[in-house]
py3Dmol code that shows the C-alpha trace and the ligand (Angstrom):
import py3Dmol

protein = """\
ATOM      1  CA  UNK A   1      33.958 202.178 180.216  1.00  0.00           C
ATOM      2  CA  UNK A   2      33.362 198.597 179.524  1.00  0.00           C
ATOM      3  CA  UNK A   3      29.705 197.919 178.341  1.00  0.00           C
ATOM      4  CA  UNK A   4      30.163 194.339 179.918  1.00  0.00           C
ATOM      5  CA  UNK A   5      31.358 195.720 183.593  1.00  0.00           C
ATOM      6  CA  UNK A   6      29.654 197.298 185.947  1.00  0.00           C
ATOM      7  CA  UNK A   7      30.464 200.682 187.658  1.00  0.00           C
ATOM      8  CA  UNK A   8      30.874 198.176 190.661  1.00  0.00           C
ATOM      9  CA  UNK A   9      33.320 195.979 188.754  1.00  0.00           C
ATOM     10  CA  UNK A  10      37.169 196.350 189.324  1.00  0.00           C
ATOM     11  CA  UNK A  11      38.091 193.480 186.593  1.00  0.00           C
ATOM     12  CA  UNK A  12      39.491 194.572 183.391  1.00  0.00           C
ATOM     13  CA  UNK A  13      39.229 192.044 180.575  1.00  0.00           C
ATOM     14  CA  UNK A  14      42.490 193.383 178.780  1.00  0.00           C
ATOM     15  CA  UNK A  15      44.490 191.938 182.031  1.00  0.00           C
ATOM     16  CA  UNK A  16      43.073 188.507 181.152  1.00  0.00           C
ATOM     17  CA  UNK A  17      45.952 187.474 178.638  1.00  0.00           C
ATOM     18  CA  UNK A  18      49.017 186.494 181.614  1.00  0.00           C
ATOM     19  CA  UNK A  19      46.409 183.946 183.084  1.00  0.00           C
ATOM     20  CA  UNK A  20      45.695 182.103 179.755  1.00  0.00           C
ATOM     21  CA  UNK A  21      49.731 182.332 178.967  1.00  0.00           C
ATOM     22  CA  UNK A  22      49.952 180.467 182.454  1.00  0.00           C
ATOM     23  CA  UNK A  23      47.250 177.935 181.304  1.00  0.00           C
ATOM     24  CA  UNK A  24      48.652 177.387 177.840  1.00  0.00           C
ATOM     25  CA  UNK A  25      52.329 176.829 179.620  1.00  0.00           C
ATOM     26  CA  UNK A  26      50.883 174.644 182.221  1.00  0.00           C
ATOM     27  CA  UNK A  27      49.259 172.086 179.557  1.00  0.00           C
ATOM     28  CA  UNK A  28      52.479 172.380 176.957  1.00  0.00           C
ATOM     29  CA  UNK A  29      54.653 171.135 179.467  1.00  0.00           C
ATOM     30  CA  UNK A  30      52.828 168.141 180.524  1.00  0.00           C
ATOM     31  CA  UNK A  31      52.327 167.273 176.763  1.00  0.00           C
ATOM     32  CA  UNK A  32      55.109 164.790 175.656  1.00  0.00           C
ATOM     33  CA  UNK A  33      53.643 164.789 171.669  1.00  0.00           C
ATOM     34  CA  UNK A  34      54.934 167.848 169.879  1.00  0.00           C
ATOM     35  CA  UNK A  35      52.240 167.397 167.671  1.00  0.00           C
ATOM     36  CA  UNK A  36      49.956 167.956 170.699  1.00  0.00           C
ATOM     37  CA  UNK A  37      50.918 170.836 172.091  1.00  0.00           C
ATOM     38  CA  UNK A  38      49.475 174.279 171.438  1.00  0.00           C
ATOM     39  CA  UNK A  39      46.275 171.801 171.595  1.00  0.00           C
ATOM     40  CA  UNK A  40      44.226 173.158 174.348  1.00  0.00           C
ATOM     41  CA  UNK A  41      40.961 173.080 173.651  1.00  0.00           C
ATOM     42  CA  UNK A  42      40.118 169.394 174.994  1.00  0.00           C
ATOM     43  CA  UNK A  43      42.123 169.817 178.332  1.00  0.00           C
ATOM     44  CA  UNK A  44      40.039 172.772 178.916  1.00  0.00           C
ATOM     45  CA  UNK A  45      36.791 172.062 178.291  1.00  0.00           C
ATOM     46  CA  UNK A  46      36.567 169.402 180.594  1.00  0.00           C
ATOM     47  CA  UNK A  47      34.284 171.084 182.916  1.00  0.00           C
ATOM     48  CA  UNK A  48      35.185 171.328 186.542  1.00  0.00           C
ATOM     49  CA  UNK A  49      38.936 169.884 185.909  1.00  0.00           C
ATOM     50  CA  UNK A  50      41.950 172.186 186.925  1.00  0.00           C
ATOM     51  CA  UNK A  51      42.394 173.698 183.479  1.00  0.00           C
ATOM     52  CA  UNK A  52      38.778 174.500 182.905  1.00  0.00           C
ATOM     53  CA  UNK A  53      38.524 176.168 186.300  1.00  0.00           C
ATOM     54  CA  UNK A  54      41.429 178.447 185.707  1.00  0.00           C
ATOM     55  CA  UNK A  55      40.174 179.547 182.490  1.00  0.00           C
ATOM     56  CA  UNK A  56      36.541 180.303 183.938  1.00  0.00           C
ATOM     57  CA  UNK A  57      38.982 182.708 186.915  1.00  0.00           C
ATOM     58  CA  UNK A  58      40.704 184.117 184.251  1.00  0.00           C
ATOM     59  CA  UNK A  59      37.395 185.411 182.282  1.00  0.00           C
ATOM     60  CA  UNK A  60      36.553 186.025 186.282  1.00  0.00           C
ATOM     61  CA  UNK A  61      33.058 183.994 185.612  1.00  0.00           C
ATOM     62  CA  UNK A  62      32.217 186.405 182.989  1.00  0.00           C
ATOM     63  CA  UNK A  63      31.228 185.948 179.321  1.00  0.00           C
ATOM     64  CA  UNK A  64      33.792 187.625 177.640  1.00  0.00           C
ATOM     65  CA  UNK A  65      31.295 188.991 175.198  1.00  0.00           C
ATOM     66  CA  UNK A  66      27.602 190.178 177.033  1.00  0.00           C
ATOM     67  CA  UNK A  67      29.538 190.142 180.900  1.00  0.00           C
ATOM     68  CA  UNK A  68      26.843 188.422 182.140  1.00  0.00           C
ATOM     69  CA  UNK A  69      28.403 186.485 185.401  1.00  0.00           C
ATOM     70  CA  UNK A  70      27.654 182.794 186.562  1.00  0.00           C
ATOM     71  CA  UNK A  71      26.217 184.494 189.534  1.00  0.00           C
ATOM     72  CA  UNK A  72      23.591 184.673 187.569  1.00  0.00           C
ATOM     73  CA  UNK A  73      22.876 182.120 185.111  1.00  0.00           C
ATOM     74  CA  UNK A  74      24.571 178.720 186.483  1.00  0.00           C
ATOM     75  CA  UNK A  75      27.831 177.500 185.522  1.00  0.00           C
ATOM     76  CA  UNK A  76      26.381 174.331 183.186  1.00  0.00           C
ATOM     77  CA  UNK A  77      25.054 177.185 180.866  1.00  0.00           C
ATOM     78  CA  UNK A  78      28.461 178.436 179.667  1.00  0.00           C
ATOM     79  CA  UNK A  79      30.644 176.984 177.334  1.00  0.00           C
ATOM     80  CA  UNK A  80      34.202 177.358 175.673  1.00  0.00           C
ATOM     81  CA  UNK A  81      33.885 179.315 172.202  1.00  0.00           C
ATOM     82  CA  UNK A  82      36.183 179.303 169.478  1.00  0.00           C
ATOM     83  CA  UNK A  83      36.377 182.821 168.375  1.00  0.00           C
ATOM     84  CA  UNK A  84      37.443 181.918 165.184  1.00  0.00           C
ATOM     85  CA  UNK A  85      35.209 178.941 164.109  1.00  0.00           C
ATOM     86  CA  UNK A  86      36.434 175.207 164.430  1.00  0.00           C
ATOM     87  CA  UNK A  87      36.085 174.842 160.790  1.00  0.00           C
ATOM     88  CA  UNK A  88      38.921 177.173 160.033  1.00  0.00           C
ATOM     89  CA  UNK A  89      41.228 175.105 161.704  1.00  0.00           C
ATOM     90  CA  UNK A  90      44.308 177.621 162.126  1.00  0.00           C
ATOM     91  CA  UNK A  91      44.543 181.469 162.749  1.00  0.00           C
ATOM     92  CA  UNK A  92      46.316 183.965 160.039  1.00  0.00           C
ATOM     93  CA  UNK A  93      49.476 183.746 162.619  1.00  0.00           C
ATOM     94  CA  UNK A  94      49.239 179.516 161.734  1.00  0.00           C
ATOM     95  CA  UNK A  95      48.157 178.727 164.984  1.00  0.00           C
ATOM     96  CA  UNK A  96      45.465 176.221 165.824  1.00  0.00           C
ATOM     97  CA  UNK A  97      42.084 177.445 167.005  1.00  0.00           C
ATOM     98  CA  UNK A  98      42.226 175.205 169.722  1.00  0.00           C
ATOM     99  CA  UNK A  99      45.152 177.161 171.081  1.00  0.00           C
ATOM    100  CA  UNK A 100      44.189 179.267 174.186  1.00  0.00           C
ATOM    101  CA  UNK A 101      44.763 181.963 172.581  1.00  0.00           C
ATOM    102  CA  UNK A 102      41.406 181.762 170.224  1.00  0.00           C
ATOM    103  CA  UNK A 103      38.998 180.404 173.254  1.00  0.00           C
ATOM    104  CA  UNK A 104      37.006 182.487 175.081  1.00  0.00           C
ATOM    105  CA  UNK A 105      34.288 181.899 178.193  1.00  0.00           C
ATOM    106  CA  UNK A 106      31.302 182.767 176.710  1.00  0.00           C
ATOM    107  CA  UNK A 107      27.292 181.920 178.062  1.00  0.00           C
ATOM    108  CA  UNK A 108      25.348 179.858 176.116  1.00  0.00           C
ATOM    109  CA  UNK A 109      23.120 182.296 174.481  1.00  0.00           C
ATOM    110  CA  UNK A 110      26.216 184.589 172.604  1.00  0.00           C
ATOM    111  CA  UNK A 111      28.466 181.181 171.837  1.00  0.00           C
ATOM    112  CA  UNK A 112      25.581 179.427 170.164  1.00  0.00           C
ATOM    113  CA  UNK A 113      24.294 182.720 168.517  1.00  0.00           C
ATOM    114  CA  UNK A 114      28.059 183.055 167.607  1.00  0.00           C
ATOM    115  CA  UNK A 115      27.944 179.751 166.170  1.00  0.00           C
ATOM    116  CA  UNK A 116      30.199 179.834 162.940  1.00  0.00           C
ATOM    117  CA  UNK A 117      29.941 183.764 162.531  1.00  0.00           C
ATOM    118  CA  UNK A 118      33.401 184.340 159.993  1.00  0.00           C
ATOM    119  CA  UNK A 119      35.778 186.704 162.061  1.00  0.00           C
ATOM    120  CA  UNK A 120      38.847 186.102 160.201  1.00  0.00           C
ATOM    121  CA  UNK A 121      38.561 190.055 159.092  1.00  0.00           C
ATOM    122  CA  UNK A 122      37.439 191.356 162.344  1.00  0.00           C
ATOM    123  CA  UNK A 123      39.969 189.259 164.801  1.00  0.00           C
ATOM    124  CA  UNK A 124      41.908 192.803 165.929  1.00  0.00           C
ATOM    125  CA  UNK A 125      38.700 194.968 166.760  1.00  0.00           C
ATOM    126  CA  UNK A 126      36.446 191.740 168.228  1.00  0.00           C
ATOM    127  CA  UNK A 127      38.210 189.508 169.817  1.00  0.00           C
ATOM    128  CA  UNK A 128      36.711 190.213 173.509  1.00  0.00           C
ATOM    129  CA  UNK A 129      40.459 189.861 175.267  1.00  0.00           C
ATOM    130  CA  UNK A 130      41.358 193.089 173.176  1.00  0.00           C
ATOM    131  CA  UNK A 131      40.590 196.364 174.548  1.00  0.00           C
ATOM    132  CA  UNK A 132      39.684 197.912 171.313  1.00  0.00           C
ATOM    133  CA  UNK A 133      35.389 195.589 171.320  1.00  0.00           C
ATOM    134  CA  UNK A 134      35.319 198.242 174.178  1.00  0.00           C
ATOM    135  CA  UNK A 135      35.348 201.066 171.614  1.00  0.00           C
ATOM    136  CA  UNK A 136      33.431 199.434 169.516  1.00  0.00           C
ATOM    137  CA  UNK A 137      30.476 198.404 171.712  1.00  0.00           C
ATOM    138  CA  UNK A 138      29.507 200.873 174.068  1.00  0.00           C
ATOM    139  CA  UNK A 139      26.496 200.696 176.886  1.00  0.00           C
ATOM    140  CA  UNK A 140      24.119 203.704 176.599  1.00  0.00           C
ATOM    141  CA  UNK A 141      22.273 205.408 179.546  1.00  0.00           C
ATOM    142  CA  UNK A 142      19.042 203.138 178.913  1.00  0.00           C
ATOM    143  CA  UNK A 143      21.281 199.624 179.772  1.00  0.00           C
ATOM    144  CA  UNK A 144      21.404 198.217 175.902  1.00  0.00           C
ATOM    145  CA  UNK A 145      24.100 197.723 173.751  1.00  0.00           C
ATOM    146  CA  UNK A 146      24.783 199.505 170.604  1.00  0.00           C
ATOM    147  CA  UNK A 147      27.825 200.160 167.561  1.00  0.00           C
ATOM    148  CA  UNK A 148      29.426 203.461 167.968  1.00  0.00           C
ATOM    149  CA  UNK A 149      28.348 205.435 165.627  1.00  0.00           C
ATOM    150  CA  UNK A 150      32.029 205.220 163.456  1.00  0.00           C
ATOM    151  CA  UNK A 151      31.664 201.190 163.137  1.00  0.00           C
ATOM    152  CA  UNK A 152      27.852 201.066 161.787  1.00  0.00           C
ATOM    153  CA  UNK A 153      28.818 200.959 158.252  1.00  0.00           C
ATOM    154  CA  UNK A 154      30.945 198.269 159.244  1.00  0.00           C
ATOM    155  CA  UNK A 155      29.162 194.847 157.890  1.00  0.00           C
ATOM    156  CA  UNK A 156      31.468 192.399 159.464  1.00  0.00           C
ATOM    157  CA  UNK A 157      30.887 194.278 163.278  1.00  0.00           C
ATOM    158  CA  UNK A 158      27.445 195.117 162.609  1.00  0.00           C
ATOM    159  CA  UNK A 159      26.725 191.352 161.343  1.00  0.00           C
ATOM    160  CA  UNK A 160      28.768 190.344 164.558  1.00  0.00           C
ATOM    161  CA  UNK A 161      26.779 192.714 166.921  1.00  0.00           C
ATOM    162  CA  UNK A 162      22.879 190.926 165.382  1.00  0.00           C
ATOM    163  CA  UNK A 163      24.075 187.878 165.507  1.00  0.00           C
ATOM    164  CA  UNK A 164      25.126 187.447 168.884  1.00  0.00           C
ATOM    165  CA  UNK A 165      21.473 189.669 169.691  1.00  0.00           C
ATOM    166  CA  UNK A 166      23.393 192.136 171.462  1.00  0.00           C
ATOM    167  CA  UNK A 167      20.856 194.504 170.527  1.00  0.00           C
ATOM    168  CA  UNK A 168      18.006 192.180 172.332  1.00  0.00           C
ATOM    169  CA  UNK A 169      16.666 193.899 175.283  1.00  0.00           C
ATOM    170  CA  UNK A 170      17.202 190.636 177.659  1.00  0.00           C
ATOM    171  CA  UNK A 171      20.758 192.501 177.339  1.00  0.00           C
ATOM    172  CA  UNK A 172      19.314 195.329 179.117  1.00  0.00           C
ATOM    173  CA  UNK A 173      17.563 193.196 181.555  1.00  0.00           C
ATOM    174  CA  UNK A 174      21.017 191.226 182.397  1.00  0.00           C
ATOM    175  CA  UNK A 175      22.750 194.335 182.844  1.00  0.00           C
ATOM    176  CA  UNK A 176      20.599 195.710 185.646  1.00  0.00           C
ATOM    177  CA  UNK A 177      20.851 192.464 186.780  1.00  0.00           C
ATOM    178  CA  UNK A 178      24.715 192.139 186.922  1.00  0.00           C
ATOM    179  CA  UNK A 179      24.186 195.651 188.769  1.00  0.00           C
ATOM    180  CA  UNK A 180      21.378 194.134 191.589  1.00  0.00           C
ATOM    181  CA  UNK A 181      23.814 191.504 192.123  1.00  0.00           C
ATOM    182  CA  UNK A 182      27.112 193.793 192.529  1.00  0.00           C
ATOM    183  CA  UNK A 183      25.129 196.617 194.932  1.00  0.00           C
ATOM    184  CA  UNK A 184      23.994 193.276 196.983  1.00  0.00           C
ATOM    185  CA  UNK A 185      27.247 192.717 197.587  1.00  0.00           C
ATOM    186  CA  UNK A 186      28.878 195.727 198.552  1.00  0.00           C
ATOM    187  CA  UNK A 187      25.758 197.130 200.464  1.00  0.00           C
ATOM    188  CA  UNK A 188      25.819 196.974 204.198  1.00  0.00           C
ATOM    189  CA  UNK A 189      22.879 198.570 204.822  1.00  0.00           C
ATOM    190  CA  UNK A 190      20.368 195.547 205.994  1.00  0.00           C
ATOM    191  CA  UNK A 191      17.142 197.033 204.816  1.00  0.00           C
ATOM    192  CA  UNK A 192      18.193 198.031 201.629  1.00  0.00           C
ATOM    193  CA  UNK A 193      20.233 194.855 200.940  1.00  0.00           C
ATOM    194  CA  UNK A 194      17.155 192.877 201.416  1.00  0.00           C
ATOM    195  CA  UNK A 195      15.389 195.450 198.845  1.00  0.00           C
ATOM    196  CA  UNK A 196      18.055 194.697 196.652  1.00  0.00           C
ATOM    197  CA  UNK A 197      17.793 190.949 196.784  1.00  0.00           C
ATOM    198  CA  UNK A 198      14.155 191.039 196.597  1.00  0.00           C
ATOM    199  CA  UNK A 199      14.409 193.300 193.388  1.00  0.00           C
ATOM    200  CA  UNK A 200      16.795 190.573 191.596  1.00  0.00           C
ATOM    201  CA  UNK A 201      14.798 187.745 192.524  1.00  0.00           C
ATOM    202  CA  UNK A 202      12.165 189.168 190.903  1.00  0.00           C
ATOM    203  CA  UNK A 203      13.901 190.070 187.976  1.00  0.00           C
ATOM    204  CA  UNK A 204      15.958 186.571 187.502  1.00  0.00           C
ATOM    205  CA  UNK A 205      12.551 185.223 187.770  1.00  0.00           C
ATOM    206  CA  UNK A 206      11.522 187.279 184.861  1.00  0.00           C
ATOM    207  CA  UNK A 207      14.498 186.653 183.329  1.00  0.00           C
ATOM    208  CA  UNK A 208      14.274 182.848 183.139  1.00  0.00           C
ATOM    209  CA  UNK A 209      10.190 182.678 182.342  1.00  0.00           C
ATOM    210  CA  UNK A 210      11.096 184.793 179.011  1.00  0.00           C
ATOM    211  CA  UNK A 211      14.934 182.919 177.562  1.00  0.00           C
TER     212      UNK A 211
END
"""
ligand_1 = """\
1
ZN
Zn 27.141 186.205 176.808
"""
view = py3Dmol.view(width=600, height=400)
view.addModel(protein, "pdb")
view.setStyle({"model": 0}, {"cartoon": {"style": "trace"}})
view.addModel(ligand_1, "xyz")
view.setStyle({"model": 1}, {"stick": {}})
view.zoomTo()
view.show()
């Protein structure tokens, strides 16, 4: 199971990569310098243009590394990251890291945590469009996040993992959040949708007084 999904969730992140192939083709041929293409980063961060807005529906409004949706937290506090930092310039495979390929939808809170966190060594097992941060990162029956047990002498993941405070409990508090906010949409039931409702207000309330 996905620690950013919930049980009410049918999107899988590792289905993600044909949409950003689409947006990467879709920019490359309207680019005339060669130079220029493979250069995505500034057509898609332009926030509400065409490109940006099929990158948020391929991530499906999610941050691609807590899951947290823009149902909840509004749309102005997410931003593009560069999973391997700017300063790097290119990938191992010589690519730029303005190429698609290396930006992810992320909230606010995990990109600027992020910030220029060295993943170079850990691009295979982090990099949120693989399926393999699933094994890594796993939800437990009390809503946080932890490092399976196999990865904790890992420095790189376990570096990754406090610097992005996925061990925080506001994680915990998102999650039963992203949950609220899934039930209250599939829930027909009047009286208990209107529980439900009334449960996440209170809890996005509590939410925003404490981040
Ligand atoms: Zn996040």
């Amino acid at each position: 199971m996905d620690y950013r999904l919930t049980q009410y969730d049918s999107f899988n992140f590792s289905t993600l990569q044909n949409s950003k192939t689409n947006i990467s083709n879709l920019i490359d041929t309207r680019v005339r310098n060669k130079i220029k293409k493979g250069e995505h980063y500034e057509k898609i961060c332009i926030k509400n243009g065409s490109y940006y807005t099929l990158f948020v529906n391929a991530y499906d409004s999610k941050c691609a590394y807590c899951g947290i949706t823009t149902d909840i937290i509004s749309t102005g506090l997410f931003e593009i990251d560069h999973f391997i930092n700017k300063t790097q310039k290119f990938l191992s495979s010589g690519i730029s890291v303005n190429n698609v390929e290396n930006l992810v939808f992320s909230c606010r809170n995990c990109n600027q945590a992020k910030h220029d966190y060295n993943t170079s060594e850990i691009y295979e097992l982090l990099h949120p469009d693989n399926d393999s941060i699933t094994n890594i990162f796993v939800r437990s029956d009390t809503y946080g996040i932890y490092v399976r047990e196999e990865y904790r002498d890992n420095t790189l993941i376990t570096g990754f993992y406090k610097k992005l405070h996925l061990d925080s409990s506001f994680r915990k508090l998102d999650y039963l959040l992203m949950n609220l906010k899934a039930m209250s949409k599939i829930d027909t039931k009047r009286e208990l949708n209107h529980l439900i409702l009334r449960l996440y207000t209170d809890l996005l309330e509590m939410r925003n007084r404490y981040i």
